[in-house]
C-alpha positions as CSV (number, residue, x, y, z in Angstrom):
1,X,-19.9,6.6,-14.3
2,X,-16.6,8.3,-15.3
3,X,-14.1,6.4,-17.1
4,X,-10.7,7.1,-15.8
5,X,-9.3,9.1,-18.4
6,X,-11.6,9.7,-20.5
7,X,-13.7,12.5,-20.9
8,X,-17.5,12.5,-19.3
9,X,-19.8,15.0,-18.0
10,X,-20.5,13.1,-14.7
11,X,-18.7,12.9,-11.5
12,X,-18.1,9.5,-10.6
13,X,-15.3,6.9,-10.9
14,X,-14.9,3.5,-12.9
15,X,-16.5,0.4,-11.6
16,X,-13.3,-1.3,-10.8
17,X,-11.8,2.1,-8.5
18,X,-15.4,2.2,-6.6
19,X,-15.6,-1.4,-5.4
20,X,-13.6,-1.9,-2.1
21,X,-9.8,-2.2,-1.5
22,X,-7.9,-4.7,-0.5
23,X,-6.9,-4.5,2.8
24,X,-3.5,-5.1,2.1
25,X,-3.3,-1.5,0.1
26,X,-3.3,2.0,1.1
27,X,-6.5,3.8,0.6
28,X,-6.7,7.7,-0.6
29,X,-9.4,9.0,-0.6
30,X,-10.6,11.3,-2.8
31,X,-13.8,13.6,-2.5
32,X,-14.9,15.9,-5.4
33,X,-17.7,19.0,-5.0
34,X,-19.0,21.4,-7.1
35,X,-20.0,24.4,-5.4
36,X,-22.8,25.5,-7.3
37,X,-24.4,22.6,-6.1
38,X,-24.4,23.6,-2.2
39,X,-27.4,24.7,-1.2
40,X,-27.5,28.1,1.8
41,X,-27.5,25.1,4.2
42,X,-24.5,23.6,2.9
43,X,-22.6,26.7,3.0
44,X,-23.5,27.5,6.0
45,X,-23.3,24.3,7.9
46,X,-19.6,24.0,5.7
47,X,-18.6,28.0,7.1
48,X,-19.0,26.9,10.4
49,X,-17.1,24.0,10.2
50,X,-14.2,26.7,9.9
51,X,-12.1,28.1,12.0
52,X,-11.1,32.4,12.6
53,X,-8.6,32.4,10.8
54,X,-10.2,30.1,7.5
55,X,-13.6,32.3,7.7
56,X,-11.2,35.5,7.8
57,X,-9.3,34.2,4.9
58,X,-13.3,33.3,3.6
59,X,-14.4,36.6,3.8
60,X,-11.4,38.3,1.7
61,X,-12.5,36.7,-1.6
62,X,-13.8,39.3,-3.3
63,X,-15.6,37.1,-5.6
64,X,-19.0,34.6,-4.3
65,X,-17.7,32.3,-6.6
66,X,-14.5,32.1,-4.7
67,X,-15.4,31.8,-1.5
68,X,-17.7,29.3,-2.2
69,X,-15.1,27.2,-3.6
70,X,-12.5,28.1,-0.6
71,X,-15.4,27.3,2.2
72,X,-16.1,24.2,0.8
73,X,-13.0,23.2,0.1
74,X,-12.1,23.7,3.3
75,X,-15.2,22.0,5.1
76,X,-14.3,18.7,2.7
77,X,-10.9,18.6,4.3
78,X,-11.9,18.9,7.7
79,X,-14.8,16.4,7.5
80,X,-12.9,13.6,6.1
81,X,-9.8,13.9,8.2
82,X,-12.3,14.2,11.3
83,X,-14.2,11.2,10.7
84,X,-10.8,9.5,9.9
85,X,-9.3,10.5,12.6
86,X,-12.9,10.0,15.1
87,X,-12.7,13.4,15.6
88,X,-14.9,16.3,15.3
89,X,-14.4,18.3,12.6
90,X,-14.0,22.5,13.9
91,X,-11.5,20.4,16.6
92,X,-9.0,19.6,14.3
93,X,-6.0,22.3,14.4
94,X,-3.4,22.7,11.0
95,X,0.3,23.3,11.0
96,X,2.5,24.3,8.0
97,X,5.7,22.3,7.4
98,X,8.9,23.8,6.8
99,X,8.0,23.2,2.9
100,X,5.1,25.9,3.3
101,X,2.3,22.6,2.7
102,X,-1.0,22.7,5.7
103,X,-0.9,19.3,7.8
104,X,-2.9,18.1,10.0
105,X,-1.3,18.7,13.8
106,X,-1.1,16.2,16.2
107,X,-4.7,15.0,17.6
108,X,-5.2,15.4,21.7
109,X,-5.2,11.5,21.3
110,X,-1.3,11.2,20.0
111,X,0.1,12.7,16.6
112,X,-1.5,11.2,13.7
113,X,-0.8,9.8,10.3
114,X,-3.3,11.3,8.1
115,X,-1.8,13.1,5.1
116,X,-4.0,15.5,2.9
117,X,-4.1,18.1,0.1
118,X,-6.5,20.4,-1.3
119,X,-7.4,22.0,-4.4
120,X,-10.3,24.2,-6.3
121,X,-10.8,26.0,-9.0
122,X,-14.1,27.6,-10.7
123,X,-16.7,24.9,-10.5
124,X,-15.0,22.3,-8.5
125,X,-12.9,21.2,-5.6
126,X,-11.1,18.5,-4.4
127,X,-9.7,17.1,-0.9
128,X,-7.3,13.5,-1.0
129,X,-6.8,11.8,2.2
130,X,-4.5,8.9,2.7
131,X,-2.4,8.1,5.9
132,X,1.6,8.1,6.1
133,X,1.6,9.0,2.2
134,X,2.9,12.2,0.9
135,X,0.2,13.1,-1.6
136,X,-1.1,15.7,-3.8
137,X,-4.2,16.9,-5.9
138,X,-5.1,19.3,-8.7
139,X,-7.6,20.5,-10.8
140,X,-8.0,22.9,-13.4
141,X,-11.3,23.9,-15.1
142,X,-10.4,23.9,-18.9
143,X,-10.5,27.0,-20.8
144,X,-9.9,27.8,-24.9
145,X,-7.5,27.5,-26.8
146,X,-4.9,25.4,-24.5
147,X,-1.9,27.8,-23.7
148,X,0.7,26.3,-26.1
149,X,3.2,29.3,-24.9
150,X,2.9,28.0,-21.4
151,X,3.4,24.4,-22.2
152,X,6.6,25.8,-24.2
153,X,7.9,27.4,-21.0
154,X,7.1,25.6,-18.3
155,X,7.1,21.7,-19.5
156,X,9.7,19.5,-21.3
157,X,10.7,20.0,-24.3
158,X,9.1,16.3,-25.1
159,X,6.0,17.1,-23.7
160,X,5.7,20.5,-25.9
161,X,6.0,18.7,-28.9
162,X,4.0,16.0,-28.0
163,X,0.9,18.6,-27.5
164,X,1.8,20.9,-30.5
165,X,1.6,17.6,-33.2
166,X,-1.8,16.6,-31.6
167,X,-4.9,17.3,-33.1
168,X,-5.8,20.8,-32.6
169,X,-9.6,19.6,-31.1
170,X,-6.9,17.5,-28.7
171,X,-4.7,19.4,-27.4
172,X,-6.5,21.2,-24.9
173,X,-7.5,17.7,-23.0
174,X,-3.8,16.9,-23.7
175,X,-2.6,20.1,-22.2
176,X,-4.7,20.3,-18.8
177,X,-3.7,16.7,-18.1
178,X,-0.6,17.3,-18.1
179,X,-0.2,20.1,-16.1
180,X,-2.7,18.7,-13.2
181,X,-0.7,15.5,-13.2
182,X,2.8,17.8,-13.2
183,X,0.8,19.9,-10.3
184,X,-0.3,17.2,-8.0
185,X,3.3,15.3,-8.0
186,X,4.6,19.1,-7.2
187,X,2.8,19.3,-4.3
188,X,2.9,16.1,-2.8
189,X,6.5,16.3,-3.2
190,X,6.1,20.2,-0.9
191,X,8.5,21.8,-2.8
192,X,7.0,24.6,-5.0
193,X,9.0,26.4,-7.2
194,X,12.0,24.3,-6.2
195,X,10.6,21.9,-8.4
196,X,10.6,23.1,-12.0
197,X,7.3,20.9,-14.3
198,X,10.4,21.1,-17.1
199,X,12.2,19.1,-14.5
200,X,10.6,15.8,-15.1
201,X,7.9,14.2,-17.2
202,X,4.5,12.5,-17.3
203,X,3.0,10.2,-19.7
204,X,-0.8,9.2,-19.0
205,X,-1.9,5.9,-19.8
206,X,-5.4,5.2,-21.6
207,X,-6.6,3.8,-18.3
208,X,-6.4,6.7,-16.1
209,X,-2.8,6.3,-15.1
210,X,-0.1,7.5,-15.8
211,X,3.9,7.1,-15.7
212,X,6.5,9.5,-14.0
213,X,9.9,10.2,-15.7
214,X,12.3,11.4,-13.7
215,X,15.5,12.7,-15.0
216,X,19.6,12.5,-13.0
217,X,19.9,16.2,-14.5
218,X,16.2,17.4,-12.9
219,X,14.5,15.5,-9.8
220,X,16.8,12.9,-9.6
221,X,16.2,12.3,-5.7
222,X,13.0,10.3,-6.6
223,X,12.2,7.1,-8.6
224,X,9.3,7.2,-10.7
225,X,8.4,3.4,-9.9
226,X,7.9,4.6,-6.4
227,X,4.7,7.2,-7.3
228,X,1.2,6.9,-8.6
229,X,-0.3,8.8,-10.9
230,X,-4.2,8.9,-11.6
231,X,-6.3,11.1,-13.8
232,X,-10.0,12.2,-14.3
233,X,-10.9,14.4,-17.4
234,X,-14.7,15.9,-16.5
235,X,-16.3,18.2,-19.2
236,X,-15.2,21.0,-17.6
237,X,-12.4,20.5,-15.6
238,X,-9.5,18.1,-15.6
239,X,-8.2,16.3,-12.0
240,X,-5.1,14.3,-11.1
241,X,-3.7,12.9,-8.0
242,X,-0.3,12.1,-7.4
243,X,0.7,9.6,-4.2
244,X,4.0,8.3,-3.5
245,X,3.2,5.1,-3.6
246,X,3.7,1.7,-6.1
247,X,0.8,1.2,-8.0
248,X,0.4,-2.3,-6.8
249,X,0.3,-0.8,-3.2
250,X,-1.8,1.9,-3.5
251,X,-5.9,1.8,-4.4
252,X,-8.3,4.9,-5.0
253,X,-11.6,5.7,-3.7
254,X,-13.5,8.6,-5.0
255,X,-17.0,10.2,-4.0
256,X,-18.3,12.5,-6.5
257,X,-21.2,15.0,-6.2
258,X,-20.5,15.6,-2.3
259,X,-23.0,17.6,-0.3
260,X,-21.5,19.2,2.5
261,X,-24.9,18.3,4.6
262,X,-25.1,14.3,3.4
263,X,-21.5,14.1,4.9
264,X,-22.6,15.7,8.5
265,X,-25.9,13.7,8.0
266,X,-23.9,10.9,7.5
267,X,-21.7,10.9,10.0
268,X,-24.1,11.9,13.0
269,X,-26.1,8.8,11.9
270,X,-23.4,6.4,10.5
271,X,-24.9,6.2,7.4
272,X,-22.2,4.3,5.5
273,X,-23.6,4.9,2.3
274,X,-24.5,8.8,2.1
275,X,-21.2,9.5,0.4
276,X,-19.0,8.3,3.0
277,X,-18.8,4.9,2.6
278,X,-15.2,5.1,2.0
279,X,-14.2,6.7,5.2
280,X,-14.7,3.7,7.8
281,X,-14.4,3.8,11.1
């Protein structure tokens, strides 16, 4: 299983995130896929989950690699909002908000609540679902020697020096934590660009979480008591999701290792522990 936080070469969560939530907390819930690992029928049963316009998008990759990624990334998403929201996955419809961020448009039953985000990158993707939340999710597969020039221009001066006196052999971990936690509170806060990673800071915790510093000068609209912070630091990549949310209101649940055919299996049958336990009904 994967200690949150620190470093393993299995997808999975700690004990204490993967047992269920109490009721009186907000779920997200986070699914995690590795692309390589879809077989012909995954892809294909995870391209037809998409729409025209996502196959269209699917198609232009000029890489396998990426389209694999973008196709399953996008089949997570609609699989686990659908069986959220009792509905069937190619149904659902997307907007864009005025921020630029995909949400979920209003069901044919009423509007809904159900907030998500997506991300991928070579070798993995990742889809976090909660309802009413803003939230946001990165990850970043980790390549040598971590970009010390880019964690002089684009993060606090605190946090530059904070990676610069580490350990050489640490300063890559160091480095893509950061910037997945700075990433995933960018985009669950919709704002791009607007919102400079100098602007504020993060400091992650030994237990997988980590703190928000926000700063009057920089993003001083929001309250760093009011988010949550969580990290995962695979062998290969590094993931963080960022929900705005107290930590005492707010519990994580993860499935790792998805199959895009175990979670159609699963839900044509009910099978409530084929990797979507999670998701309820």
């Amino acid at each position: 299983m994967l200690e949150a936080g620190d470093q393993s070469d299995v997808l999975g969560v700690r004990d204490g995130l993967n047992r269920p939530e109490p009721t009186s907390r907000r779920v997200v819930r986070l699914l995690l896929a590795r692309p390589e690992q879809q077989d012909v029928n995954d892809i294909e049963m995870a391209w037809a989950m998409l729409n025209c316009a996502e196959q269209a998008r699917a198609a232009r990759f000029l890489f396998e690699h990426d389209r694999a990624s973008y196709i399953v990334a996008h089949a997570l998403a609609r699989i686990g909002l659908a069986r959220s929201a009792r509905a069937e996955p190619r149904d659902l419809e997307f907007i864009t908000s005025r921020e630029g961020r995909p949400e979920l448009a209003p069901l044919v039953a009423g509007p809904t609540s159900l907030r998500f985000n997506l991300s991928h990158t070579r070798g993995l993707v990742a889809c976090a679902i909660t309802s009413q939340l803003a939230v946001g999710v990165d990850v970043e597969v980790r390549r040598h020697p971590a970009p010390l020039d880019v964690a002089r221009q684009h993060f606090s001066a605190s946090e530059g020096r904070e990676i610069e006196c580490l350990p050489a052999e640490k300063r890559l971990g160091r480095f893509y934590c950061l910037w997945t936690l700075k990433e995933a509170y960018v985009k669950a806060r919709g704002l791009g660009l607007a919102l400079p990673l100098m602007s504020f800071d993060v400091a992650p915790l030994a237990d997988g979480s980590a703190v928000l510093i926000t700063r009057e000068q920089g993003d001083r609209d929001e309250n760093g008591a009011d988010w949550t912070l969580r990290w995962w630091n695979l062998k290969y990549h590094a993931v963080a999701v960022a929900v705005r949310s107290r930590p005492s209101e707010v519990a994580f649940a993860v499935s790792a290792g998805v199959r895009i055919g175990a979670l159609i299996a699963a839900g044509r049958t009910g099978g409530e522990n084929q990797g979507l336990e999670w998701l309820g009904r």
